[in-house]
C-alpha positions in Angstrom: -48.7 -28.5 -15.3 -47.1 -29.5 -12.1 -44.2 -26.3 -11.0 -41.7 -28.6 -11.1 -42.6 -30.0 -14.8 -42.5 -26.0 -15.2 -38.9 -25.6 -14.0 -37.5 -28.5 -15.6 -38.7 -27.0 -19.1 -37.2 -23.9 -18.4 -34.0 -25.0 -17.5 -34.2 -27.3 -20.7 -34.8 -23.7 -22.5 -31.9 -22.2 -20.8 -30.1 -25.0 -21.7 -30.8 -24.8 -25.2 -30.2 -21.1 -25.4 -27.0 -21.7 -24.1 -26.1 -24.3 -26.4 -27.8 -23.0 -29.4 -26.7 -19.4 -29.5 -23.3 -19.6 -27.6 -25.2 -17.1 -24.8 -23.1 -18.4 -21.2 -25.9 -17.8 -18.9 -29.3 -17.1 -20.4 -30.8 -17.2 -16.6 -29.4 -14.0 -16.4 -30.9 -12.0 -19.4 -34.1 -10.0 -18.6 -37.1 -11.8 -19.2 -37.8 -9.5 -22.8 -34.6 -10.3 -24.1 -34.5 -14.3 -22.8 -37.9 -14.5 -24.4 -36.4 -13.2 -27.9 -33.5 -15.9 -27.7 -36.0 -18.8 -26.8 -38.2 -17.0 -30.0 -34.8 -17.7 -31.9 -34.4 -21.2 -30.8 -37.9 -21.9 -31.6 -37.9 -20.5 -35.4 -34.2 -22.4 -35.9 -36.0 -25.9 -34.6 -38.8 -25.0 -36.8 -37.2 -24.4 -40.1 -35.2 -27.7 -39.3 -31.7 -26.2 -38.8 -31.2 -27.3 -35.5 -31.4 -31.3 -36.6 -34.0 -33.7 -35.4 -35.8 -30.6 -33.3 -38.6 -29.7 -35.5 -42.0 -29.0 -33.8 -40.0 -28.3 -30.6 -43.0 -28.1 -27.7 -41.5 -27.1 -24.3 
C-alpha cells in the first residue's frame, strides 16, 4: 500500500468517527482510545446499522 493510499484511509476513518459517533476531532484521541472508536465504527457497519456499509474494508 502506497503512504498516501495509507493517509487517505485514515482520514476516511477519522472522518467516519467523526460522523459516526458525534466525536469533533478523532485526530486528536490517543491512538488506544481512536482505535476503540474505529472498533465501534467497524462492529456498527458490520451488524448493518450504519446503512449500505456492511463489510466495511479500509
Amino acid at each position: 500500500m502506497h503512504f498516501s493510499d495509507t493517509k487517505d484511509n485514515v482520514l476516511k476513518m477519522d472522518a467516519m468517527i467523526s460522523h459516526f459517533l458525534h466525536i469533533p476531532f478523532p485526530e486528536e484521541l490517543p491512538d488506544t482510545v481512536w482505535a476503540q472508536k474505529w472498533a465501534q465504527v467497524k462492529f456498527l457497519a458490520d451488524k448493518g446499522i450504519l446503512g449500505n456499509f456492511k463489510g466495511l474494508q479500509l
